[in-house]
N, CA, C and O atoms as CSV, one atom per row, in Angstrom:
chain,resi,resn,atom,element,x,y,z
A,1,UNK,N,N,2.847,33.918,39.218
A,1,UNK,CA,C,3.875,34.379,40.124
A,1,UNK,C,C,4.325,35.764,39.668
A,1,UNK,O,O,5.148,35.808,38.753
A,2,UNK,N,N,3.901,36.839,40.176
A,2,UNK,CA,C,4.250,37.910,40.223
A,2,UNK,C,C,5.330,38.832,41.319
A,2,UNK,O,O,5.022,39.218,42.447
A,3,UNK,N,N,6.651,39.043,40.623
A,3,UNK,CA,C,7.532,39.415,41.205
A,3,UNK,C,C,8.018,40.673,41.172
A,3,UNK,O,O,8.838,40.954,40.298
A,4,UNK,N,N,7.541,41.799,42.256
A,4,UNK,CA,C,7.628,43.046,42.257
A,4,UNK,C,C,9.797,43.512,41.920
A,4,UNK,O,O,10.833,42.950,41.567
A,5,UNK,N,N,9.274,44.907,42.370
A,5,UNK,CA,C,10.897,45.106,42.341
A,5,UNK,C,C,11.646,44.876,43.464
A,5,UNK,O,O,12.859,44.667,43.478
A,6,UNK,N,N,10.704,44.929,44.665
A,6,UNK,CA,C,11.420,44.393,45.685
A,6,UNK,C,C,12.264,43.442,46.299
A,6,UNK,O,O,13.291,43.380,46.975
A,7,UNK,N,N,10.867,42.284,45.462
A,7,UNK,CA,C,10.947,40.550,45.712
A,7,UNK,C,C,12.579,40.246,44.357
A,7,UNK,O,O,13.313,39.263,44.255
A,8,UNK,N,N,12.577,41.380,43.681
A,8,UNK,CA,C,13.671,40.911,42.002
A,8,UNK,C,C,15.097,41.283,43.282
A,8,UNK,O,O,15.737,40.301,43.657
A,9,UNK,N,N,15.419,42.443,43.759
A,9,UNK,CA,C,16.424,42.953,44.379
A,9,UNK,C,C,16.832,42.274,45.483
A,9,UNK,O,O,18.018,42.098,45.760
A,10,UNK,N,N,15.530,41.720,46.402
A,10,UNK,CA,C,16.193,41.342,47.660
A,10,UNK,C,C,16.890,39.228,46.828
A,10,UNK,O,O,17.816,38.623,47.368
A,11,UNK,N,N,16.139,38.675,45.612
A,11,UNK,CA,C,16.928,37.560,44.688
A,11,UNK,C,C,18.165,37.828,44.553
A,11,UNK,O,O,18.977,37.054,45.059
A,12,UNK,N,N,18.712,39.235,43.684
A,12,UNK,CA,C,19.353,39.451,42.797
A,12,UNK,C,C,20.771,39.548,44.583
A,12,UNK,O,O,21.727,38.775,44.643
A,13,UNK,N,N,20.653,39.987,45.045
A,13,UNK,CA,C,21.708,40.146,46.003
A,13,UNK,C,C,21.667,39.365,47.146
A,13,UNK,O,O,22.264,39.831,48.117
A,14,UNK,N,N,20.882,37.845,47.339
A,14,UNK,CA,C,20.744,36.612,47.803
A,14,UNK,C,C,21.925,36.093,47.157
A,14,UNK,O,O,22.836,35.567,47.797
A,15,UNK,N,N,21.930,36.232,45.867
A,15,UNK,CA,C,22.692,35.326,44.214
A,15,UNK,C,C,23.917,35.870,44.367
A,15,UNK,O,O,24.825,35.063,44.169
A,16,UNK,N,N,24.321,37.193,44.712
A,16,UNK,CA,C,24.904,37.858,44.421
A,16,UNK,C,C,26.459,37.192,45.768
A,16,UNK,O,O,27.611,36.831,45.528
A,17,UNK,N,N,25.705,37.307,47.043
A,17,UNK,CA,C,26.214,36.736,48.078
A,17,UNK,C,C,26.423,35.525,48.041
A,17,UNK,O,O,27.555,35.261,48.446
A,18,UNK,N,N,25.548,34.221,47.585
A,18,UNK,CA,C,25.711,33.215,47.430
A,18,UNK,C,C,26.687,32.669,46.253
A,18,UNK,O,O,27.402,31.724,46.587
A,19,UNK,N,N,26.822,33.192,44.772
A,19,UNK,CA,C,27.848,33.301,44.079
A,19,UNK,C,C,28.877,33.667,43.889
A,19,UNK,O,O,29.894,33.056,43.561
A,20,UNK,N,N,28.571,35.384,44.207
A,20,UNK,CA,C,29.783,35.643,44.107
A,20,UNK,C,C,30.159,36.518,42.657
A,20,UNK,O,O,30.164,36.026,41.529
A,21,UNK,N,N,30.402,37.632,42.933
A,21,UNK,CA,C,30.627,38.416,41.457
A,21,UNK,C,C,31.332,37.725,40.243
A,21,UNK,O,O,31.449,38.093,39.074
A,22,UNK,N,N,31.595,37.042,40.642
A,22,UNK,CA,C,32.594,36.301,38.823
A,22,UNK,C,C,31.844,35.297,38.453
A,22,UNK,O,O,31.879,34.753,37.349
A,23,UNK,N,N,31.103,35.005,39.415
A,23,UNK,CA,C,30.212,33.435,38.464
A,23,UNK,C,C,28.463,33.603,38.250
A,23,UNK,O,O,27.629,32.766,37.906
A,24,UNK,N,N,28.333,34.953,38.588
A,24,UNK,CA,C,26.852,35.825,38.424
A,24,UNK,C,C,26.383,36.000,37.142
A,24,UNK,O,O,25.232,35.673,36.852
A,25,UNK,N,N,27.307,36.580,36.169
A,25,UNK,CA,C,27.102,36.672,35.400
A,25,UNK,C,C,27.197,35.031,33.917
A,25,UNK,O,O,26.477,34.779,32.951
A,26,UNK,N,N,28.024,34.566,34.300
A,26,UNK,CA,C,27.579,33.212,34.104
A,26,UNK,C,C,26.298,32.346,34.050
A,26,UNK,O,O,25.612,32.057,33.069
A,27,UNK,N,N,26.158,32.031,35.249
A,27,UNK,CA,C,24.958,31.707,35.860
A,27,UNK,C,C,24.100,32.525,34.884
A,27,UNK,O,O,23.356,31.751,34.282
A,28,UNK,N,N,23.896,33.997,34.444
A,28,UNK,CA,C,22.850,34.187,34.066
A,28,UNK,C,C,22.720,34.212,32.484
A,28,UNK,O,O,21.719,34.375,31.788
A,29,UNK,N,N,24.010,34.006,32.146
A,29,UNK,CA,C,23.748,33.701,30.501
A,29,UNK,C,C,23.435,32.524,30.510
A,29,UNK,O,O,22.640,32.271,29.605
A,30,UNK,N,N,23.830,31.252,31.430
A,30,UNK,CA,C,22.965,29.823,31.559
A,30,UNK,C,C,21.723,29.781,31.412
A,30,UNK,O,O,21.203,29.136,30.502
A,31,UNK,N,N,21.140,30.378,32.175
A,31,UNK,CA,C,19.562,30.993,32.579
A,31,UNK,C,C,19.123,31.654,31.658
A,31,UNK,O,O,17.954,31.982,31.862
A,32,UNK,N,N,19.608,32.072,30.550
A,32,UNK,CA,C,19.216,32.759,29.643
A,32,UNK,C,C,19.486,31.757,28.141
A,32,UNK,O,O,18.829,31.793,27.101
A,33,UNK,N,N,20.627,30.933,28.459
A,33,UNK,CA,C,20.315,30.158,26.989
A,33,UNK,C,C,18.899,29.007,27.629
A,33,UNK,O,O,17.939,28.451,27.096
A,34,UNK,N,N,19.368,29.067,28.798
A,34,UNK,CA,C,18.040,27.390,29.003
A,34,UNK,C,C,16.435,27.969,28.899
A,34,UNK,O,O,15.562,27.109,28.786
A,35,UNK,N,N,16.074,29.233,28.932
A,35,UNK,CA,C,14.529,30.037,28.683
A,35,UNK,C,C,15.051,30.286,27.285
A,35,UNK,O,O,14.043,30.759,26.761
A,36,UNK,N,N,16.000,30.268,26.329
A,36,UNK,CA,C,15.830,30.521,25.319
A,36,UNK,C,C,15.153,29.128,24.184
A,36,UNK,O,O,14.421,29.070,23.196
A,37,UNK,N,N,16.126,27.908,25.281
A,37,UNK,CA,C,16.151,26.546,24.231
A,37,UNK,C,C,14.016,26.369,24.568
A,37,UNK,O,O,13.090,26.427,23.760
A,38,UNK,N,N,14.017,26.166,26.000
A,38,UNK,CA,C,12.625,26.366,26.188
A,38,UNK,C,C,11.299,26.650,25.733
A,38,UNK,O,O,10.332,25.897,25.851
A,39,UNK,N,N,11.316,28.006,25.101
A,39,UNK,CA,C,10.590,28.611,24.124
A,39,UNK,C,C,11.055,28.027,23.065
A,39,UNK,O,O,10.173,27.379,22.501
A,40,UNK,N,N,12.358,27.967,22.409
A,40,UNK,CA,C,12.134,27.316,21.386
A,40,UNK,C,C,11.621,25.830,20.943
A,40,UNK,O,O,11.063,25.521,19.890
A,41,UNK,N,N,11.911,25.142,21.860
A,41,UNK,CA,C,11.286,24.312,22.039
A,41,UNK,C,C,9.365,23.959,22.258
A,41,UNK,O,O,8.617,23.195,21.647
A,42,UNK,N,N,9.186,24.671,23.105
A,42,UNK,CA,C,7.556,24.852,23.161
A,42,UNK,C,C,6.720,25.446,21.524
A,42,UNK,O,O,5.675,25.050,21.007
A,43,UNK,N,N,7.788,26.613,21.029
A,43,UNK,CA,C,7.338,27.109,19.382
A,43,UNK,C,C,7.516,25.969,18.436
A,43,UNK,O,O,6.786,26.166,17.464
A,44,UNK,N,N,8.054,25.080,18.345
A,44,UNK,CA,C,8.389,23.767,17.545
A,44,UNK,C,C,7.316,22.782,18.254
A,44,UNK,O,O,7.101,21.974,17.350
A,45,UNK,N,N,6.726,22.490,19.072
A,45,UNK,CA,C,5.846,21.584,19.725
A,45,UNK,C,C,4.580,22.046,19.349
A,45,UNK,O,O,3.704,21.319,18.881
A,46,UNK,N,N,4.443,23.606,19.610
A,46,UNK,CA,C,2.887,23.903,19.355
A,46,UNK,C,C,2.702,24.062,17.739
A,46,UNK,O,O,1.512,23.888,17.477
A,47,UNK,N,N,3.530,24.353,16.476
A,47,UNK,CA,C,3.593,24.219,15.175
A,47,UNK,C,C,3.476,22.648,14.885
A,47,UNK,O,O,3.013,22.232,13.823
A,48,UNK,N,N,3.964,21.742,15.989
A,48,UNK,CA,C,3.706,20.307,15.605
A,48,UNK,C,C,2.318,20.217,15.461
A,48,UNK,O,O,1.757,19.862,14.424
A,49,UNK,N,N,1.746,20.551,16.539
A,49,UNK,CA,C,-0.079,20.347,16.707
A,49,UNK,C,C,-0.875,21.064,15.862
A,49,UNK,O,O,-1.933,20.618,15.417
A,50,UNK,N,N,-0.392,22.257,15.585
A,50,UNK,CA,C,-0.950,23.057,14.714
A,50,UNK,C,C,-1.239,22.187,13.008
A,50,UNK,O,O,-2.241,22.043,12.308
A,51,UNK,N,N,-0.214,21.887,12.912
A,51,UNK,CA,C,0.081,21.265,11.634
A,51,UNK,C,C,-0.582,20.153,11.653
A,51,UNK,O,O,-1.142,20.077,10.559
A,52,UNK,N,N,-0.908,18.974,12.478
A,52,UNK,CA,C,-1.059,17.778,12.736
A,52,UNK,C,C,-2.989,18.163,13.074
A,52,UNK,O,O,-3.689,17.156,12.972
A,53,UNK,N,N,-3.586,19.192,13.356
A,53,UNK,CA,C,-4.798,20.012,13.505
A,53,UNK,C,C,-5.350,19.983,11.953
A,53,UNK,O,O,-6.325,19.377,11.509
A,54,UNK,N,N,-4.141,21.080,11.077
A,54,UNK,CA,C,-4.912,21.572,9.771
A,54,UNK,C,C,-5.280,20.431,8.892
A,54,UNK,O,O,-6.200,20.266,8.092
A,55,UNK,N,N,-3.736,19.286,9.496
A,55,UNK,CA,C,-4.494,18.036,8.511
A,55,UNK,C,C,-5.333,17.320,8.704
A,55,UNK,O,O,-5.779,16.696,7.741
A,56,UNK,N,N,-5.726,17.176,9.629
A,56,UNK,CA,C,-6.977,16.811,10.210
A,56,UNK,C,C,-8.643,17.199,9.793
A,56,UNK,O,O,-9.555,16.465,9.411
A,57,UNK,N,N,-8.599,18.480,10.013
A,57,UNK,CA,C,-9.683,19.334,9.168
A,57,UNK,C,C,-9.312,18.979,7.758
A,57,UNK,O,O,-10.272,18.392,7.258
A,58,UNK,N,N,-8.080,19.118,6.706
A,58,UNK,CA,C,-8.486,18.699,5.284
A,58,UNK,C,C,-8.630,17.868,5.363
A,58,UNK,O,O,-9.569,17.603,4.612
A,59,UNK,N,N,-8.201,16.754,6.009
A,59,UNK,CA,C,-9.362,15.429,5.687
A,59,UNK,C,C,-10.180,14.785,5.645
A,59,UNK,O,O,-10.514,13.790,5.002
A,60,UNK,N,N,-10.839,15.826,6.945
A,60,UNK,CA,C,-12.552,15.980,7.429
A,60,UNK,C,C,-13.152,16.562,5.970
A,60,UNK,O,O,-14.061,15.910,5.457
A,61,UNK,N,N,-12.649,17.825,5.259
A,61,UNK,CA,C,-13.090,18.503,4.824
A,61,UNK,C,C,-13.356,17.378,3.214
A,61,UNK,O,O,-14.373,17.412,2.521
A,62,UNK,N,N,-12.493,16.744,3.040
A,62,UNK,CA,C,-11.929,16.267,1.594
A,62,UNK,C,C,-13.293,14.974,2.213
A,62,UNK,O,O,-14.242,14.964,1.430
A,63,UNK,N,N,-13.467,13.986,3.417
A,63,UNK,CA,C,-14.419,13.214,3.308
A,63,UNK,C,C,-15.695,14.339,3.040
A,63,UNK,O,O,-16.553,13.978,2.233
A,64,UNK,N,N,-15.846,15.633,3.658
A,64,UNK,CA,C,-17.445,15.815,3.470
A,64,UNK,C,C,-17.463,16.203,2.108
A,64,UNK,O,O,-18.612,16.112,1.674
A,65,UNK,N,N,-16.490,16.681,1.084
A,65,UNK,CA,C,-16.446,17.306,-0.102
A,65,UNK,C,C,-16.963,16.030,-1.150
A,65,UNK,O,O,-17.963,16.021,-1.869
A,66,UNK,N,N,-16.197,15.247,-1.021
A,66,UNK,CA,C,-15.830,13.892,-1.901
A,66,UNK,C,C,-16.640,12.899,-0.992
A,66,UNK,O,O,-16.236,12.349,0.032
A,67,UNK,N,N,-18.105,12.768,-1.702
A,67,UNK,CA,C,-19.370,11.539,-0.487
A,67,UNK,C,C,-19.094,10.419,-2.092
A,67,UNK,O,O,-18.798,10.624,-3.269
A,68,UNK,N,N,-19.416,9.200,-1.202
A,68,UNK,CA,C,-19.854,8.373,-2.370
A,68,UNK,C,C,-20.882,8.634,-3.388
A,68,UNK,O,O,-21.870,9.062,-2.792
A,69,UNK,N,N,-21.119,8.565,-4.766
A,69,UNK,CA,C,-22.640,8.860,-5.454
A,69,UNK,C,C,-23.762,8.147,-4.891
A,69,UNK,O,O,-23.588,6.950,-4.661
A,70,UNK,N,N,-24.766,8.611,-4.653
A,70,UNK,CA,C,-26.249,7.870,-4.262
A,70,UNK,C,C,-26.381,6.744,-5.071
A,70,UNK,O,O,-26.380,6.944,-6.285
A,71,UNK,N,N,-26.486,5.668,-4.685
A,71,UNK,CA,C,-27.026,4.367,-5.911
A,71,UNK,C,C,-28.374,4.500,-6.091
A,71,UNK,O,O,-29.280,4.637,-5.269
A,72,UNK,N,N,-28.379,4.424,-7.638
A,72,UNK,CA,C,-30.103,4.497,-7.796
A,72,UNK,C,C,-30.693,3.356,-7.529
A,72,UNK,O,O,-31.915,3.499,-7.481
A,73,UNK,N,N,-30.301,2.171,-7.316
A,73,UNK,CA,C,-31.113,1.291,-6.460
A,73,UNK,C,C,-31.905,1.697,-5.347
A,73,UNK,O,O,-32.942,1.073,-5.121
A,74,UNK,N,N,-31.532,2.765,-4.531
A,74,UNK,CA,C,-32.020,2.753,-3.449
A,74,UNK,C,C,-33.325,4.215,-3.742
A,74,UNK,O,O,-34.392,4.310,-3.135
A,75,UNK,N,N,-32.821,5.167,-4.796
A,75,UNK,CA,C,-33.662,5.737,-5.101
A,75,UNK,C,C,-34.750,5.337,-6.438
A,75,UNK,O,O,-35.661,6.147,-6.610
A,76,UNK,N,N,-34.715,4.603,-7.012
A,76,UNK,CA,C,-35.784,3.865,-7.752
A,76,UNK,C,C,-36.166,3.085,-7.595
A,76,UNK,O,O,-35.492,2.119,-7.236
A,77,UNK,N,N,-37.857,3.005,-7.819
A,77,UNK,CA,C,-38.131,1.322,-7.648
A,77,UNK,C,C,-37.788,0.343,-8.427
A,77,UNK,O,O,-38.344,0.544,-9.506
A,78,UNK,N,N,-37.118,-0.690,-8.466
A,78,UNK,CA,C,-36.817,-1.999,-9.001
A,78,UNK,C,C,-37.874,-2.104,-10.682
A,78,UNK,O,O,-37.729,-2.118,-11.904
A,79,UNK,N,N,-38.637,-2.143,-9.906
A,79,UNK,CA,C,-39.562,-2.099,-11.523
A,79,UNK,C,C,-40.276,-1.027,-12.037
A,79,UNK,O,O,-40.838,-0.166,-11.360
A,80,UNK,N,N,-40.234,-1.120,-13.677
A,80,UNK,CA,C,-41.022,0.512,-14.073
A,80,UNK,C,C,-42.323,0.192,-13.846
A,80,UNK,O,O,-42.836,-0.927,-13.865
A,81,UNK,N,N,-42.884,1.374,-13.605
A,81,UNK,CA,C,-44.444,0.974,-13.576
A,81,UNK,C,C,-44.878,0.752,-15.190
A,81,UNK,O,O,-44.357,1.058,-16.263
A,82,UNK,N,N,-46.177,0.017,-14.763
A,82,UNK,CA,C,-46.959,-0.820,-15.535
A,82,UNK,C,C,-47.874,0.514,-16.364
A,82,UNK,O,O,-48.229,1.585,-15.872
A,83,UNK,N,N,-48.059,0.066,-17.589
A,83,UNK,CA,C,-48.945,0.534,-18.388
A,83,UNK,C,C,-50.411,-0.489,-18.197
A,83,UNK,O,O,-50.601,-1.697,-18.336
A,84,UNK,N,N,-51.140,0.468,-17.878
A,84,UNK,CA,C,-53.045,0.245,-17.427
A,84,UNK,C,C,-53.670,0.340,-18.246
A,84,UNK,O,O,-53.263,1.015,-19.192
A,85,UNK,N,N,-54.860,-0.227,-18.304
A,85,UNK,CA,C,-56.222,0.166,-19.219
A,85,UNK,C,C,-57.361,0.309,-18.637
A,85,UNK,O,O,-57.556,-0.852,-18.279
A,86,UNK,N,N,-58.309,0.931,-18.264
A,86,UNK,CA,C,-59.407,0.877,-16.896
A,86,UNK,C,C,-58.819,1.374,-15.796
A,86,UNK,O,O,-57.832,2.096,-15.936
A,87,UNK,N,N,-59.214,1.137,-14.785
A,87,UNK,CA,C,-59.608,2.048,-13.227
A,87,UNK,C,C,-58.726,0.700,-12.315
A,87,UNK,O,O,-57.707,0.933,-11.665
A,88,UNK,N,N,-59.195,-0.347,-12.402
A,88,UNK,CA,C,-57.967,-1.399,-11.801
A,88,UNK,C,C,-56.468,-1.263,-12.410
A,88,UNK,O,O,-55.963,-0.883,-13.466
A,89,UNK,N,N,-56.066,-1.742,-11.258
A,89,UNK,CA,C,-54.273,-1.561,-11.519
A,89,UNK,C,C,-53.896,-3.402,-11.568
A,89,UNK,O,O,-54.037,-3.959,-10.479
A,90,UNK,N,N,-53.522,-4.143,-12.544
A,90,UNK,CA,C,-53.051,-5.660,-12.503
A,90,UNK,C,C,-51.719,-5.390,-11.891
A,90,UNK,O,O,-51.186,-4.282,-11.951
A,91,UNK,N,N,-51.201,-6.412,-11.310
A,91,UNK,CA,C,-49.815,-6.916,-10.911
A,91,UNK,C,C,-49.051,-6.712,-11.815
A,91,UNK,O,O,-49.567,-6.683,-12.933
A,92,UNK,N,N,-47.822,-6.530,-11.739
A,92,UNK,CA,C,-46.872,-5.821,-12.806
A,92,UNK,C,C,-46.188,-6.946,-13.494
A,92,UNK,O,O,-45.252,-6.668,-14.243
A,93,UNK,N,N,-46.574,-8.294,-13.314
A,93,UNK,CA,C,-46.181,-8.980,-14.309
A,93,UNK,C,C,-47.034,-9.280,-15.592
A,93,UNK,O,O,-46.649,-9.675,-16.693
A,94,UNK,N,N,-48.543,-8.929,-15.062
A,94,UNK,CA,C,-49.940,-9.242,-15.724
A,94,UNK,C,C,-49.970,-7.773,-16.764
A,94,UNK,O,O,-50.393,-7.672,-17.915
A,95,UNK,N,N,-49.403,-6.807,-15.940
A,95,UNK,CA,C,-49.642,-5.298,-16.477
A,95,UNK,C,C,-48.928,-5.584,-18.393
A,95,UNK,O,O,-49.712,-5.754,-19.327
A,96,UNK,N,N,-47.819,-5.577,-18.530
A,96,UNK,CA,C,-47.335,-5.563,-19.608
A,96,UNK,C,C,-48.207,-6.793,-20.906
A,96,UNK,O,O,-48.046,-6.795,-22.127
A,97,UNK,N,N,-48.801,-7.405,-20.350
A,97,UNK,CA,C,-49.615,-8.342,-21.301
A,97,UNK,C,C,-50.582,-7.807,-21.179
A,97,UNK,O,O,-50.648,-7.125,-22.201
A,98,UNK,N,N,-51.267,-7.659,-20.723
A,98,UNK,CA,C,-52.605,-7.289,-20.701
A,98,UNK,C,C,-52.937,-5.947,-22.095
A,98,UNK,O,O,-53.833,-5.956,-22.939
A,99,UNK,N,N,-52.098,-5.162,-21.929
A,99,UNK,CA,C,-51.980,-3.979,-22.718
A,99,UNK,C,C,-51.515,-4.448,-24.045
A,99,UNK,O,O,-50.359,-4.810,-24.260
A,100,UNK,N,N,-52.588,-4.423,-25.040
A,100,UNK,CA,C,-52.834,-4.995,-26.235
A,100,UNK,C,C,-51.563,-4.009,-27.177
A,100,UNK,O,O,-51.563,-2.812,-26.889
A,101,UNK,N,N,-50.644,-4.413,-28.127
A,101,UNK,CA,C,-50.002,-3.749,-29.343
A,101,UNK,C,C,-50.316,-2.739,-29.895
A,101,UNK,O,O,-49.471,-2.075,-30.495
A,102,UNK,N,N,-52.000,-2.261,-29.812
A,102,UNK,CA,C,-51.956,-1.312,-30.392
A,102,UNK,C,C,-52.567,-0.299,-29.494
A,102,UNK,O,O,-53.020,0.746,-29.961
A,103,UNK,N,N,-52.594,-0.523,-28.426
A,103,UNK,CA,C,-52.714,0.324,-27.614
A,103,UNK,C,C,-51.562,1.339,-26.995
A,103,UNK,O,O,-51.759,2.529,-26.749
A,104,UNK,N,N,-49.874,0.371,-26.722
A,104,UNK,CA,C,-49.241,0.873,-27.200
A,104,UNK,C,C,-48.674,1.791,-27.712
A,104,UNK,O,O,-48.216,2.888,-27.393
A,105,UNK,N,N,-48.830,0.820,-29.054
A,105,UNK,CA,C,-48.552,1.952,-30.157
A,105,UNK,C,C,-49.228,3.207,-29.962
A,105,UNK,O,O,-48.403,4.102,-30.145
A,106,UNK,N,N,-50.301,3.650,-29.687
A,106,UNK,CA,C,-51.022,4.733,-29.729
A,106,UNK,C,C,-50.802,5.275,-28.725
A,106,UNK,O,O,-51.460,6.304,-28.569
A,107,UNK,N,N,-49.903,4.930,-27.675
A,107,UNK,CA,C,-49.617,5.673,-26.457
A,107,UNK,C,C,-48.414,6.427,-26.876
A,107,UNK,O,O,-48.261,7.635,-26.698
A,108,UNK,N,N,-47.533,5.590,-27.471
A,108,UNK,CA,C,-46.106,6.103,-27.890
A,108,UNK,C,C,-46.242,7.215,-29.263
A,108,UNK,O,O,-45.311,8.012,-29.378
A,109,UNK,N,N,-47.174,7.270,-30.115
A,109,UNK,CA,C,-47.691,8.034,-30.975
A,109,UNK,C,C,-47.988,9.265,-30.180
A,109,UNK,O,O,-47.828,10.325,-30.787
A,110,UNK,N,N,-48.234,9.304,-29.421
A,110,UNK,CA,C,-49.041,11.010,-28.954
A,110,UNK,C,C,-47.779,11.465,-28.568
A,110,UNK,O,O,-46.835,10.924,-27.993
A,111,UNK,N,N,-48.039,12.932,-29.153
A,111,UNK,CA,C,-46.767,13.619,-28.686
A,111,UNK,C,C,-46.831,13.860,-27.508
A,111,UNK,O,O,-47.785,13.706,-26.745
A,112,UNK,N,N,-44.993,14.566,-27.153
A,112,UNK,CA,C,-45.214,14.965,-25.446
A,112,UNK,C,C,-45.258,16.561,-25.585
A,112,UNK,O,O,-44.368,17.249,-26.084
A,113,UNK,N,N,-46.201,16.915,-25.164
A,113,UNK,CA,C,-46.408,18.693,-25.708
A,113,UNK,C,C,-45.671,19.096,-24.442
A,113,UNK,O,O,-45.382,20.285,-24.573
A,114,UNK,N,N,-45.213,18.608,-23.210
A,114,UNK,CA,C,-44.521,19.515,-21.999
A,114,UNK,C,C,-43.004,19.396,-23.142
A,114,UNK,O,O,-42.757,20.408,-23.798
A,115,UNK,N,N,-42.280,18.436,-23.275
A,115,UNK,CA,C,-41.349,18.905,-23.820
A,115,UNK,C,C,-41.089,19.881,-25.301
A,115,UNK,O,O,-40.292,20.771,-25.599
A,116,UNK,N,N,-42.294,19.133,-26.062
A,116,UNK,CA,C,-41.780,20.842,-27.407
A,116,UNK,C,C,-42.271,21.558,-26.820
A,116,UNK,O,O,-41.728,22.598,-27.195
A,117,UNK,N,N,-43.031,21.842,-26.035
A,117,UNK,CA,C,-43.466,22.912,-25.510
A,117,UNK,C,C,-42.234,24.201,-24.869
A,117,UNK,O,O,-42.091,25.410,-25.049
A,118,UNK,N,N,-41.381,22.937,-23.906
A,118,UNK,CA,C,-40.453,23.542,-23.333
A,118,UNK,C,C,-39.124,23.776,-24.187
A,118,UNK,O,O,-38.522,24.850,-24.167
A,119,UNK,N,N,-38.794,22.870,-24.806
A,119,UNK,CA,C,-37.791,23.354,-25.804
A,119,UNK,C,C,-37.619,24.452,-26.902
A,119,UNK,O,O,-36.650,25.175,-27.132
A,120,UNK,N,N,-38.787,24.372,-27.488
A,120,UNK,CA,C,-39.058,25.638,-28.097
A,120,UNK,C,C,-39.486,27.183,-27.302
A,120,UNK,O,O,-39.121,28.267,-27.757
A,121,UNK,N,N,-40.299,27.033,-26.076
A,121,UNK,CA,C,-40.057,27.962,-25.255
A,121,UNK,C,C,-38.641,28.391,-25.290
A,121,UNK,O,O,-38.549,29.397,-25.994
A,122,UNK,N,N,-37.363,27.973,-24.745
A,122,UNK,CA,C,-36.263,27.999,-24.621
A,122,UNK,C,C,-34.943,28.578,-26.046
A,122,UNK,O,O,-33.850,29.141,-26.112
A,123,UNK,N,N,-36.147,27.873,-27.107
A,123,UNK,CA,C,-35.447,28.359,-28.153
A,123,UNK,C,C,-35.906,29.398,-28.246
A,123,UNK,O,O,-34.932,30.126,-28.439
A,124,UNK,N,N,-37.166,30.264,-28.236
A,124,UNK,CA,C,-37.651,31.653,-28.375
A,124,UNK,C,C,-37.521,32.247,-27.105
A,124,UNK,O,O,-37.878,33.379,-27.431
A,125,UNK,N,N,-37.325,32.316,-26.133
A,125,UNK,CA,C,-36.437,33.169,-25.594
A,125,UNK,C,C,-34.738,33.255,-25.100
A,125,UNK,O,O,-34.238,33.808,-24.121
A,126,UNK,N,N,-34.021,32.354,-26.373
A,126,UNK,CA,C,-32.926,32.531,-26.370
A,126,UNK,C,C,-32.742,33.629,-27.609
A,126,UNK,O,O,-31.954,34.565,-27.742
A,127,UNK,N,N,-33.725,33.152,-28.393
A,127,UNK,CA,C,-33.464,34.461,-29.589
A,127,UNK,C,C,-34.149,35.688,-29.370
A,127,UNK,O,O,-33.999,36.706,-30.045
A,128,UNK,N,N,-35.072,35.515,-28.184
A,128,UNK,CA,C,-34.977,37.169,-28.177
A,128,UNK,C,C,-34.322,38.152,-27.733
A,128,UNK,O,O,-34.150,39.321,-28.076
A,129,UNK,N,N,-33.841,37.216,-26.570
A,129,UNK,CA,C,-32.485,37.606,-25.425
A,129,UNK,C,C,-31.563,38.664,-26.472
A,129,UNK,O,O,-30.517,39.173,-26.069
């Protein structure tokens, strides 16, 4: 609703006739506290939503931040694999017997050269650093 100067003047002296000079100005401090309570009112309503918005997002934000830990049940298999001897693979209850004591032993005897390998890597180029 767009109200030129025309459409404001031919109001203002409608009001003017219909009120009456002593109660004009009245009337318009009325009209002026009730667009004041108004806005204030609408600025207190839209800070409600606003506020009632941001908490919303932190709590979106706080579930995607804070996930439950992965259970390793679901990422490991239930049983370790089996130690073999030959080209057949036995059932993994057969696997652990089958594999004689000192075979074993001689598995757990060999070193693991990826790890000194890598640790000492790590130690010589921390000291050369």
């Amino acid at each position: 609703m767009q109200l030129g100067f025309p459409e404001m003047m031919f109001i203002f002296i409608l009001a003017l006739i219909l009120f009456g000079p002593k109660k004009l100005p009245e009337i318009g401090r009325q009209i002026g506290k009730g667009l004041a309570e108004f806005k204030r009112a609408s600025r207190e309503f839209q800070s409600q939503i606003e506020d009632e918005v941001r908490k919303l997002e932190l709590e979106a934000d706080l579930k995607n931040t804070i996930e439950p830990p992965i259970s390793l049940s679901n990422t490991v298999a239930s049983q370790p694999p089996a130690l073999t001897v030959g080209s057949s693979a036995p059932p993994a209850e057969t696997a652990l017997t089958s594999a004689s004591t000192e075979e074993v032993a001689a598995a757990a005897s060999e070193p693991d050269y990826t790890v000194t390998h890598s640790s000492s890597y790590k130690a010589d180029s921390a000291g050369n650093a």
